[in-house]
N, C-alpha and C positions, 0 to 999 in steps of 0.2 A: 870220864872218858872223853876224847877229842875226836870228835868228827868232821870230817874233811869237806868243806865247801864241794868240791869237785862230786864226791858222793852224795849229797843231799840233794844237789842238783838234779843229777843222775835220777833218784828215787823220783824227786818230784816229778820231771817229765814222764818218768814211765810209769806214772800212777795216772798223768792226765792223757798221753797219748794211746795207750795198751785201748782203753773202753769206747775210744774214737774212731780208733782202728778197728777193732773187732765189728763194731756197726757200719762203719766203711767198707770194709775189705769185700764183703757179698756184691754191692752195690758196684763196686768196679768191676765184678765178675761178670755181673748180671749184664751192663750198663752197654757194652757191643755188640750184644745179641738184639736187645730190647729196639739198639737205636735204627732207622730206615739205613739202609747200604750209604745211603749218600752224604749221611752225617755222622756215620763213624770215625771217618778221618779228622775232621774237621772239627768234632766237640770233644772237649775233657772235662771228666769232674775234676775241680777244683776243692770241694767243699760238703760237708752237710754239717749244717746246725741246727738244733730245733728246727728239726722236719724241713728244712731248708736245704735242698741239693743246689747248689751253684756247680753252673756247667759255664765254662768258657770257648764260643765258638770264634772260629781263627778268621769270620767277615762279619760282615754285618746281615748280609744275605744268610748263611749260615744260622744265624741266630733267629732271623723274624722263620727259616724251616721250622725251627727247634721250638718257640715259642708256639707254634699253629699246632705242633704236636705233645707240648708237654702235657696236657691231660690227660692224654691216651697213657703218656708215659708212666705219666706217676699212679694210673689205676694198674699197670701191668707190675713197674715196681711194688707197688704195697702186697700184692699178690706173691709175688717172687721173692722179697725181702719185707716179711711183713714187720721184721724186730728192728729194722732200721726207720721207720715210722714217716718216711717220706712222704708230708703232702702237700709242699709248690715245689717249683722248678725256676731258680734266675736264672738266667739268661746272659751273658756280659760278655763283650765282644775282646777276643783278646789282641791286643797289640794297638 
């Protein structure tokens, strides 16, 4: 039986994105509530890997806020998203 490049392909990503997403997807929910008024606009998740959230903030002022409060953050996310297993915060200024 002949199986189609294009399908395999297919299967592969949605075997590795589906489980990335499901631990992601809370963590965007949570992640504009969680953040102070003043870094909501300004920050996005980029990222989690191995308990690794990467946020990219849009200054560099932005970023050393975000940096002075990631530990707050990440004790409030392990509480609120305990199965996504967040525990640092990068920082990386975007543009």
């Amino acid at each position: 039986m002949a199986v189609r490049l294009g399908d395999s392909v297919m299967q592969l990503m949605e075997l590795s994105v589906q489980p990335r997403y499901a631990k992601l997807a809370p963590v965007l929910e949570e992640w504009a509530d969680l953040l102070p008024p003043e870094l909501a606009g300004n920050c996005r998740i980029v990222d989690l890997m191995n308990g690794e959230l990467t946020v990219a903030a849009a200054s560099s002022a932005y970023a050393y806020e975000l940096r002075l409060c990631s530990a707050d953050l990440v004790d409030r996310m392990q509480q609120r998203c305990p199965h996504a297993k967040v525990r640092t915060i990068k920082v990386v200024v975007d543009g």
